[in-house]
C-alpha positions in Angstrom: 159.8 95.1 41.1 160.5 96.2 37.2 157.6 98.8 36.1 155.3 97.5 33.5 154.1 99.9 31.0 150.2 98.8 30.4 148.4 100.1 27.3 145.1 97.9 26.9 144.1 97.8 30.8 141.3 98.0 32.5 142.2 96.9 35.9 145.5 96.4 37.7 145.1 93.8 40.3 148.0 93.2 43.0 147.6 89.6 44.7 149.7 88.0 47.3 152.1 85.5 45.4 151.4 82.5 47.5 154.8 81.8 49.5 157.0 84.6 49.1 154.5 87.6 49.8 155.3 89.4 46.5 152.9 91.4 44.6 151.6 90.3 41.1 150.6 92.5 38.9 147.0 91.4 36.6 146.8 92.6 33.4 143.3 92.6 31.8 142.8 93.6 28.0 140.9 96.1 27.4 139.1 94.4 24.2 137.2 97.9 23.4 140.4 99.4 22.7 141.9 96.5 21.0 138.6 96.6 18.6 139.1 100.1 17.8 142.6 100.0 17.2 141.7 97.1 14.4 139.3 99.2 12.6 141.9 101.7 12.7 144.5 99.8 11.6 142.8 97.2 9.2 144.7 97.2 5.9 142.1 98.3 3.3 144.1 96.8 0.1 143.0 93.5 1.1 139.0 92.6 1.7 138.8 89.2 0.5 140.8 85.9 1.6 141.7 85.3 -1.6 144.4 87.1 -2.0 148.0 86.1 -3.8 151.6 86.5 -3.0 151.4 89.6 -5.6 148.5 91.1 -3.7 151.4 91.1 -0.2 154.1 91.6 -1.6 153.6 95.5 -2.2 152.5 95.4 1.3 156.2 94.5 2.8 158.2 95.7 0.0 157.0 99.7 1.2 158.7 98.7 5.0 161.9 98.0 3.1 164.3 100.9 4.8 161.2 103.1 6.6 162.8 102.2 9.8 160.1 100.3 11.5 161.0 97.0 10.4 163.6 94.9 9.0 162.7 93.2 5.8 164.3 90.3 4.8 164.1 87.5 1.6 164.8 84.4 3.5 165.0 82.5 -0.1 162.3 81.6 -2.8 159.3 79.1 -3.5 159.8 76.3 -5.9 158.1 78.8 -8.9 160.6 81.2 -7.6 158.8 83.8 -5.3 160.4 85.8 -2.8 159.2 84.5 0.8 160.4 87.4 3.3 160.5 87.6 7.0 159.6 91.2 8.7 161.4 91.7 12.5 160.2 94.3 14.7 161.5 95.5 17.8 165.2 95.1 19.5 163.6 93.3 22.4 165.2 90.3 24.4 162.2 87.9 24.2 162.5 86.5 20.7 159.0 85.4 19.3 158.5 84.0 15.6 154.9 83.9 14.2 154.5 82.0 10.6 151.5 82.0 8.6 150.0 80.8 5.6 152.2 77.9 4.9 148.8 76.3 3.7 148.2 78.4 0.6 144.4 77.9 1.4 144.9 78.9 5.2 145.0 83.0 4.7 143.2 84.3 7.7 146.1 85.3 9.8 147.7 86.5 7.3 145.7 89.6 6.6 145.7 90.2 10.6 149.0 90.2 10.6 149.2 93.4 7.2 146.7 94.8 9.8 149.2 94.3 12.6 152.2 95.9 10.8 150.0 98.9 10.2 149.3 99.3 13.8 153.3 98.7 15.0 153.8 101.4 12.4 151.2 103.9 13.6 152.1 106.8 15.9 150.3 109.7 18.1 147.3 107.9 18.4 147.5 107.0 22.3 149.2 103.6 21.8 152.8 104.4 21.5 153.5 102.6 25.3 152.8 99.4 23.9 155.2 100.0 20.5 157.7 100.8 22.6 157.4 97.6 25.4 156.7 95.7 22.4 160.1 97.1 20.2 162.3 97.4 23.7 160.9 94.1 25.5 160.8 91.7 22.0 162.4 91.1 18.9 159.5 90.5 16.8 159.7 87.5 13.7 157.3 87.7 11.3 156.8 85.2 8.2 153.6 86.2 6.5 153.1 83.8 4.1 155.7 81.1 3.7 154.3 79.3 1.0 153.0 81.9 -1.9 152.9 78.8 -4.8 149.9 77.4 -2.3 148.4 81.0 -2.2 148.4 81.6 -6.1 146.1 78.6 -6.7 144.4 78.3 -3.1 145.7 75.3 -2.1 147.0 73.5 0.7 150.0 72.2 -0.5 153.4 74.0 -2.5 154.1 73.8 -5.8 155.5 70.2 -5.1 153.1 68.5 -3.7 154.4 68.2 -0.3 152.4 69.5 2.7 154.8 72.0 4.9 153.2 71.2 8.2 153.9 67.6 7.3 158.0 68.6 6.0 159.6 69.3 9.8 161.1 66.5 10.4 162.6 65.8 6.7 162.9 69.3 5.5 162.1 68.1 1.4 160.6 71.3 0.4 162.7 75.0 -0.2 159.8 76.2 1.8 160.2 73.9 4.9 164.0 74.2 4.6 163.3 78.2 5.4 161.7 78.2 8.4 164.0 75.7 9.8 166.8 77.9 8.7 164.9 80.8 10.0 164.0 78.8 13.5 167.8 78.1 13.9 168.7 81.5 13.4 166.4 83.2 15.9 166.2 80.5 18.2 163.0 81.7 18.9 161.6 81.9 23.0 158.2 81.7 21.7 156.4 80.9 18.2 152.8 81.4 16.9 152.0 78.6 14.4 149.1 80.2 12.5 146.5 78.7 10.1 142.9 77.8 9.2 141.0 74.6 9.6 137.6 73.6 8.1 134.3 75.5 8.8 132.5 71.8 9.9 134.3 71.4 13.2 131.9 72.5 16.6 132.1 72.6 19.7 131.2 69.4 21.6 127.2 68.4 22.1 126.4 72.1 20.7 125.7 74.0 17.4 128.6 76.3 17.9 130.6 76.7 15.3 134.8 76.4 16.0 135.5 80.0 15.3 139.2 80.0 17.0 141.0 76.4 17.7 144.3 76.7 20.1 146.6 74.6 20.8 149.8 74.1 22.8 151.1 71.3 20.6 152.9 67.7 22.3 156.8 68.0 22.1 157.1 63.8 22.1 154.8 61.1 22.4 153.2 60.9 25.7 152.5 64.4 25.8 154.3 66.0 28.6 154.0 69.0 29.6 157.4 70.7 30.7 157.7 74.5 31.6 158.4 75.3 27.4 154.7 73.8 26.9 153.4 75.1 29.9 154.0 78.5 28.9 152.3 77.7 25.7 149.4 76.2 27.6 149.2 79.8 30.1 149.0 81.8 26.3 146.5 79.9 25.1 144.1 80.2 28.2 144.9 84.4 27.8 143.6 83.7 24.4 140.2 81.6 25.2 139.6 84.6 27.9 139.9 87.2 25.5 138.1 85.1 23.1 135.2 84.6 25.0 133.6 88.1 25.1 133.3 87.8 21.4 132.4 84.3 20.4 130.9 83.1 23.5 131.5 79.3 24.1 132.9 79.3 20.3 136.7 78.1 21.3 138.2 74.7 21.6 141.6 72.5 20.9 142.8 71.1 18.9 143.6 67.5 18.3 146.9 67.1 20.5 148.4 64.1 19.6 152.0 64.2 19.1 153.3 64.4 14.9 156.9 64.3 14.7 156.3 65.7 10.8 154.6 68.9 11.8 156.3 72.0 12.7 154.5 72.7 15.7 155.5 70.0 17.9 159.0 70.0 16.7 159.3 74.1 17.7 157.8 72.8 21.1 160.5 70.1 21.0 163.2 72.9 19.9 162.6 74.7 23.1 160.0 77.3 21.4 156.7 78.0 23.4 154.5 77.6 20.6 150.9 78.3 20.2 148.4 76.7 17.2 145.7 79.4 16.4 143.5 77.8 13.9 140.8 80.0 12.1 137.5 78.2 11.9 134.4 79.3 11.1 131.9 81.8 12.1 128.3 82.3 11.0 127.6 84.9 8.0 131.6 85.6 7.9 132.4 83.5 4.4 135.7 86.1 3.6 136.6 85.3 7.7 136.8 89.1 8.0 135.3 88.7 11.4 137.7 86.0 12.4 140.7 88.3 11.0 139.7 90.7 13.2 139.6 88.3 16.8 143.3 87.1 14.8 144.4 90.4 15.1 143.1 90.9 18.7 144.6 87.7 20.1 148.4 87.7 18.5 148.4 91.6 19.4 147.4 90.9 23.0 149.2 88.0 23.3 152.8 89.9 22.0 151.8 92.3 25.1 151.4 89.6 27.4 154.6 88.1 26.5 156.6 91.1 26.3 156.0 91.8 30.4 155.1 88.3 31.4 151.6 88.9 32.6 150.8 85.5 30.8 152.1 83.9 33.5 148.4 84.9 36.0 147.0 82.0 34.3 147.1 78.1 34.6 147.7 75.2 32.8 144.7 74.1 34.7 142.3 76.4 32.3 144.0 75.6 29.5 143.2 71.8 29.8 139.4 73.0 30.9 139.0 74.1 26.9 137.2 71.3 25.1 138.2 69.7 22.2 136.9 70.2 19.0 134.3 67.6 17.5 133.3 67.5 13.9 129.9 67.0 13.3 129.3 70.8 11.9 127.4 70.8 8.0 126.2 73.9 6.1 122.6 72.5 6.2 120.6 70.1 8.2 117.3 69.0 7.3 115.7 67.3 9.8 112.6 64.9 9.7 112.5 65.0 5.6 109.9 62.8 4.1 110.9 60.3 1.7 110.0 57.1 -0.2 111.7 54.3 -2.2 110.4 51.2 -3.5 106.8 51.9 -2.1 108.5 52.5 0.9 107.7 55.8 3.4 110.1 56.9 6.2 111.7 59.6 7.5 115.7 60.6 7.4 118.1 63.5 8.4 120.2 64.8 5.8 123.1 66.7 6.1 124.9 69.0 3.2 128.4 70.6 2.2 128.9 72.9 -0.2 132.3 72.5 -1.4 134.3 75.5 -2.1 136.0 75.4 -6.5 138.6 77.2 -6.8 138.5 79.2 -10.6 141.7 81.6 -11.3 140.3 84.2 -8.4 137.2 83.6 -7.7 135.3 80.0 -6.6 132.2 78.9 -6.8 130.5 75.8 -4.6 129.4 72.1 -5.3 127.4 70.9 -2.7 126.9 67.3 -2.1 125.0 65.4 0.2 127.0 64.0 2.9 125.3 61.6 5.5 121.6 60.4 5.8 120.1 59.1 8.7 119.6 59.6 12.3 121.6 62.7 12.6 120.4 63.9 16.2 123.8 64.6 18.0 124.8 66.3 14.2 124.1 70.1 13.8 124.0 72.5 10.9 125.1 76.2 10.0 121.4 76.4 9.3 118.7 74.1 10.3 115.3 72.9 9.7 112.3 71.1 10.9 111.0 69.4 8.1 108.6 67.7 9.8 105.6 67.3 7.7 107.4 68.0 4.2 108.6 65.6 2.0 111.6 65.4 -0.4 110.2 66.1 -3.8 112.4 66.3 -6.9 112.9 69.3 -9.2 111.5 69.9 -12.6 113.9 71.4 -16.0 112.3 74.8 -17.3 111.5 74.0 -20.9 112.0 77.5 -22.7 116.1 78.2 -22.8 117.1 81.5 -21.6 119.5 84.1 -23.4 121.9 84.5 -20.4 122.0 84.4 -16.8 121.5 88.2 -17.6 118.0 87.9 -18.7 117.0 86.0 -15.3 116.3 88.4 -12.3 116.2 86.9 -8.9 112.4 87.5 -9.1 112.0 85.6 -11.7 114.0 82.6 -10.5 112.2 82.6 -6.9 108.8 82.5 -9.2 110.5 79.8 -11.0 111.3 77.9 -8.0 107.9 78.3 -6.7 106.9 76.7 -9.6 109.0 73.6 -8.9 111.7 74.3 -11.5 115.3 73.7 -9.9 116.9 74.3 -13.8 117.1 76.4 -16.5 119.0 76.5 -19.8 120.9 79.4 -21.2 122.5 79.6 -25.0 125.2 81.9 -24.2 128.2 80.7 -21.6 129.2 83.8 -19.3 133.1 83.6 -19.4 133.8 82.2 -16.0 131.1 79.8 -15.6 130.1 82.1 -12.4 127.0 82.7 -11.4 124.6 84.1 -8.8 121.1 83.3 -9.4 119.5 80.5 -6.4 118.8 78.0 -9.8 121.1 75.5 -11.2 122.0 76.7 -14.6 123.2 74.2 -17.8 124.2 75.2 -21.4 123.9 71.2 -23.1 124.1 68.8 -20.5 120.9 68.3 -18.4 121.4 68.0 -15.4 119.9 65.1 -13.3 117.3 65.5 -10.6 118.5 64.4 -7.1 117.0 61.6 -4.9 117.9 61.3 -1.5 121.4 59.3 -1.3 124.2 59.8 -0.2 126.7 61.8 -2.2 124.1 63.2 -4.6 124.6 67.0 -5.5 122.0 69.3 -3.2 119.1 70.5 -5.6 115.5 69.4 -4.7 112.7 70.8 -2.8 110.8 70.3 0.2 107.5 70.1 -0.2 103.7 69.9 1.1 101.5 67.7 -1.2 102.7 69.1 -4.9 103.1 72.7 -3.3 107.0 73.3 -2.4 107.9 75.0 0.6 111.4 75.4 0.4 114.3 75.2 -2.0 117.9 73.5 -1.9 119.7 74.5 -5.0 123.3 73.8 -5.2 123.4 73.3 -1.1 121.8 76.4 -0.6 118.6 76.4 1.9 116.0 79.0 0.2 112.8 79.5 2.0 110.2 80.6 -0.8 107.9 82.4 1.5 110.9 85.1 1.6 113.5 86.8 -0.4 116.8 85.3 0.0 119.8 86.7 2.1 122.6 84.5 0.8 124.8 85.1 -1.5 125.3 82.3 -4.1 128.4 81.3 -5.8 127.0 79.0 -8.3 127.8 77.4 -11.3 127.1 76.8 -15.0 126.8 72.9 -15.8 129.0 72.0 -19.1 129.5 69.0 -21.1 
């Protein structure tokens, strides 16, 4: 049998293979090290998830002609920025790994800067797994493939198209590339990397989706041959590793079969691809948590590939992973009080807060989004109201200078006082904002009631006393001094 060189292992376990009375070997990550190595590795340029294509660029252009990696501009975006694809390693197991090809979709992304910095490290105990990875694979990386998207922090290119949708007609410059790229590697295996929405949980629970896999359908029924099966044995190495850090947080992805997306087709192509979709995780907004499981899971999975040990699990524990459901909010206020039309009863209400996207920064509109009997619904934070009624807010008479002359003291006193708003005379530049109060410079804004689609500001009150505070989507106990960090707005005409 071939010698494996381990680096992350714990335990090496030989089995009887049933039948032939060979020996398997068991790799088992050692997550510890794995950790470490990220916060060794982490690239420090980049703290946010909204970064640009300028922001990366530096990052690949210092690789050109180190050594380490081969740079290469596969071609340009529609607004003419250079899209590159980084190899590694000399390797006969060919594996491609795209990212960001949703603008807005930047988690894997920064694990992957964090991952070059690690391939490109040295004397640190590791170098057995640089060199299975760089003498077992040929490493494809395309770190953000469509930079238009990135520059404004949006889904689709610069043409309106979205790329995951582009496979099968190839429209877009940026779609053409990675079929180009596909057909030149022919690729053994693929990582198809992106984000999905913060709102999806697991099934019957309150647990945030923090990583979604999936071993997409190559045609429509959903076969599985031996190309998806591999796919399927990745993806349960993943959930394992998974589990010891978001326990119970993992689930698939929607598999139905999409002859547009890019996924299905590489599984069709003969590719053993694997969807990682970055979800969400509580108190992580910038997903730096999440990039750091991103950067756990590819790494170990590139190990796993490169001397087959994927192959100890089953397609069997893939298909025990549940799917994803979708019935996640940022707040859910249970047993609220309320009255219309002399009318008294009692209603669930659920609430976004939309992320707005402002040159480089954003701020959030929330927004009311379903009323009712919301029992099998769950919420990134929760409350009992039970006993406290919806009351609308009042508008602070006395205009304020700035946002500058209002201290969070002073708006929680404000607040306590039943005041949602205040006025201010002077704009700040970017209509930003961090104070828990809605602020306007000429255009009142309204109070709320409790429909649907109404923007989040009202309180929750006992009698004429309030007890707690939603301002802009934002649940604000006023018994305490807040924790969150708002991104709020200034209302214009």
């Amino acid at each position: 049998m071939k010698r494996l060189v381990y680096l992350f292992v714990i335990i090496l376990v030989s089995t009887a293979c049933q039948g032939n009375g060979q020996s398997r070997i068991t790799y088992v990550p050692d997550t510890a090290r794995l950790s470490n190595a990220f916060e060794t590795y982490r690239e420090p340029s980049i703290v946010h998830r909204r970064f640009k294509h300028a922001d990366i660029e530096p990052l690949i252009s210092k690789r050109k002609g180190a050594g380490i990696f081969e740079v290469t501009q596969l071609g340009i975006s529609v607004l003419k920025q250079p899209i590159y694809q980084l190899k590694y390693g000399q390797g006969p197991k060919k594996v491609m790994l795209w990212s960001q090809m949703h603008g807005n979709e930047p988690t894997a992304t920064m694990a992957l800067m964090d991952i070059f910095n690690f391939l490109e490290g040295q004397g640190d105990g590791m170098d057995s797994i640089r060199n299975l990875l760089s003498t077992q694979t040929s490493l494809y990386f395309i770190p953000m493939l469509n930079p238009d998207g990135a520059d404004v922090y949006t889904r689709r290119n610069a043409m309106d198209v979205d790329l995951n949708r582009d496979a099968r007609a190839g429209v877009t410059v940026e779609g053409q590339l990675l079929i180009q790229a596909a057909k030149a590697v022919q690729p053994d295996y693929g990582f198809n990397l992106h984000d999905m929405n913060i709102y999806y949980n697991v099934p019957g629970t309150p647990i945030p989706v923090t990583i979604a896999l999936l071993a997409p359908a190559y045609n429509e029924e959903r076969e599985v041959n031996e190309v998806r099966g591999n796919a399927m044995k990745i993806a349960a190495g993943i959930n394992r590793l998974l589990q010891g850090y978001v326990p119970n947080g993992v689930a698939k992805y929607d598999d139905t079969y999409s002859p547009r997306s890019f996924g299905d087709n590489f599984q069709h192509w003969g590719t053993s691809t694997v969807l990682i979709e970055s979800g969400g995780y509580k108190g992580d907004p910038e997903k730096q948590f999440i990039r750091k499981l991103n950067f756990m899971v590819i790494l170990n999975s590139l190990i796993e590939i490169a001397q087959d040990s994927y192959d100890q699990y089953s397609i069997a524990e893939y298909e025990t992973i549940p799917f994803s459901d979708s019935k996640l909010s940022d707040v859910l206020l249970r047993h609220v009080g309320a009255s219309r039309d002399s009318r008294s009863y009692t209603i669930d209400i659920a609430i976004n807060r939309d992320e707005q996207t402002v040159g480089s920064h954003y701020y959030v509109r929330s927004r009311i989004t379903d009323i009712g009997d919301l029992k099998e619904n769950f919420g990134y934070d929760e409350l009992d109201a039970t006993g406290y009624h919806f009351m609308p807010g009042k508008i602070y008479p006395q205009p304020f200078g700035s946002v500058a002359d209002v201290s969070l003291e002073q708006a929680m006193e404000l607040l306590q006082q039943g005041y949602f708003a205040i006025q201010v005379t002077h704009m700040p530049d970017d209509r930003h904002h961090t104070l828990p109060l809605v602020v306007f410079h000429q255009r009142q804004p309204l109070a709320a009631s409790p429909h649907l689609g109404q923007e989040a500001n009202f309180f929750l009150a006992r009698g004429e006393v309030p007890a707690y505070a939603v301002i802009n989507g934002y649940l604000i106990d006023l018994s305490a001094t807040p924790e969150t960090e708002f991104r709020n707005y200034v209302v214009v005409p």
